[in-house]
N, C-alpha and C positions, 0 to 999 in steps of 0.2 A: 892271706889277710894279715896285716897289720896291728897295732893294739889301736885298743879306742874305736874299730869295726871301718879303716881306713883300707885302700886299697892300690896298689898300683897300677898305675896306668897307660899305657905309651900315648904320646898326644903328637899331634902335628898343629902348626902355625897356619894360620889363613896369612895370607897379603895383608889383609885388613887390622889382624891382630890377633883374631877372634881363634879360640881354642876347640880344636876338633878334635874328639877321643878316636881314635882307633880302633883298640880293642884292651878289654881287660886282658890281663894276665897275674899270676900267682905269683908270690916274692921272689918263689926257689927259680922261677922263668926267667925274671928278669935280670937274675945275676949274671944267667950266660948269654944275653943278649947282648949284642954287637954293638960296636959304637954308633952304625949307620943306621939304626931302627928308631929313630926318634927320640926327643926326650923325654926323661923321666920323672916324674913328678908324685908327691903325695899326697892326697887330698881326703880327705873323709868324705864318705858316702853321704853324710847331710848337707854341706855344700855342693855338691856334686848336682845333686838333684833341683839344688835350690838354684843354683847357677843356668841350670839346664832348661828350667821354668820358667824363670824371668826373661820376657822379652825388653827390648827397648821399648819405653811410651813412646807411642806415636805426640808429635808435636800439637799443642793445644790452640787454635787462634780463637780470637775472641772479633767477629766480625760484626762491626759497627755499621749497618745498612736500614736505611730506610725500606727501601726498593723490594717487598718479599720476591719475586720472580729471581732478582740480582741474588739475592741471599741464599736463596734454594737450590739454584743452578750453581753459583760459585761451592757451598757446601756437600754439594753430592760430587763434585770434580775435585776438591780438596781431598774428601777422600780416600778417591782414587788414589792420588797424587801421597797418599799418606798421612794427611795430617786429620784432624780432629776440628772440627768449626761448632762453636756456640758465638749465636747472631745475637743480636740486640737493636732494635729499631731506633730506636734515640738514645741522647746519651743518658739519660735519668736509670732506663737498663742497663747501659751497659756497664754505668756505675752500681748497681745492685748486684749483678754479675758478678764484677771484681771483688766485691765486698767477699763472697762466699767460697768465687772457684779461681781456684789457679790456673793461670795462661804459660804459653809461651810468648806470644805475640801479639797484636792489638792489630786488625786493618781499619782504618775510619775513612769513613764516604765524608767529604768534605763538606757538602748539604746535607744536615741535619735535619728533622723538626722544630726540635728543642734549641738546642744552640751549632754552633759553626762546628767543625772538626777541630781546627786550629784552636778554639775555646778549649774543645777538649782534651785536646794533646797537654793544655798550660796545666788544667787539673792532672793531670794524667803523670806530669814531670814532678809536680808536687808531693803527690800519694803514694806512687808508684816509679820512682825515678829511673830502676833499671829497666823496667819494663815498658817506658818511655823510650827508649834506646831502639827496641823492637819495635819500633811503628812503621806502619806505611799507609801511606795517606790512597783512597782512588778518586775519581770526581769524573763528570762528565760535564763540569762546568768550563771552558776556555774561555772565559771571561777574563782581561788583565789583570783585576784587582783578588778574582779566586786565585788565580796563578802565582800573583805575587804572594797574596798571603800563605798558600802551602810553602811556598818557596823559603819565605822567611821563617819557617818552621826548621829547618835543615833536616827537614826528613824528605828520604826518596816518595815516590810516586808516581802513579800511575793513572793516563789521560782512558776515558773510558769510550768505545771497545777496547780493550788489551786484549792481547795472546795469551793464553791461560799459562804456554812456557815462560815467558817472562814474569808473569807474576809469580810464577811457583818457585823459580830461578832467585826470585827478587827476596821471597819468603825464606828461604834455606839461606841467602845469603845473609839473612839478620838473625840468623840462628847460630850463625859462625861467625865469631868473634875478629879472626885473623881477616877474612873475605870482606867482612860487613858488605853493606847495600851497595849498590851502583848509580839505580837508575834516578835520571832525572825527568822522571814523564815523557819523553818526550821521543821516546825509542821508534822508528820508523820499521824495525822489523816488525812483515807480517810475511805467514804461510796462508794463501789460499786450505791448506788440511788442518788445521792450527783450529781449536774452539776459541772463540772469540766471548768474553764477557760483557755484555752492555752495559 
């Protein structure tokens, strides 16, 4: 043991980054250990633990859907998929939502009750600017003038049924800065084994 109740540790690198202890060992151990045993590092037992504890949060969306079957089925597949979904039926929610809890991401059904998605997005650039950045639009409307108006948003989007892969594909890529989104609705990949959202 070290002062201050610290301890030595041999550790190994993941690919990823991520710190994987090996095994403890005593000071007087590690002075005759070899250059090829790992490296060496000192750390105190109360970050150790605290490090050890902490998982990554799962990603938060904030799903903007009319449709409860749509909301429910996308939510328990998000999930899966990792992430965390609080829905909101129109936007009057899902503005009461934001007021309270922090998102990572925003999906908006482009047919609202209340007002249009594209309405929403304008309040949404206003209040919430970076988090404007994170949006993805869905819609089952292919109507030209819905089309044009997502469009004129410059956010990506998704024609509905989609493949749950691309959506979730489409999700992680607005969570990564370097990647950002790709899609323009209009993706032609389907798998027959592939969950399909309506």
């Amino acid at each position: 043991m070290a002062q201050g109740g610290a301890q030595w540790f041999t550790v190994k690198r993941w690919i990823s980054g991520k710190i994987l202890i090996v095994k403890t060992q005593q000071l007087d151990a590690i002075r005759g250990c070899r250059a090829d045993c790992g490296s060496r590092i000192l750390v105190s037992m109360n970050s150790l633990t605290s490090d050890m504890t902490e998982q990554r949060p799962r990603p938060r969306i904030l799903l903007v859907e009319d449709e409860a079957t749509i909301s429910v089925a996308l939510g328990r597949l998000l999930d899966r998929w990792g992430f965390d979904t609080i829905a909101a039926r129109t936007v009057a929610e899902a503005r009461a939502l934001l007021g309270g809890v922090a998102v990572d991401l925003v999906v908006i059904d482009f047919r609202l009750p209340d007002i249009r998605g594209d309405e929403f997005l304008v309040w949404l650039q206003r209040e919430f600017p970076e988090l404007s950045k994170r949006s993805l639009f869905i819609t089952g409307d292919y109507g030209e003038q819905a089309l044009a108006a997502i469009e004129a948003t410059g956010r990506p989007y998704l024609l509905k049924p989609f493949e749950l892969g691309i959506f979730v594909h489409e999700l992680r890529a607005l969570l990564d800065p370097i990647e950002g989104p790709k899609s323009t609705g209009r993706s032609s990949v389907q798998s027959s084994s592939d969950i399909s959202a309506a």
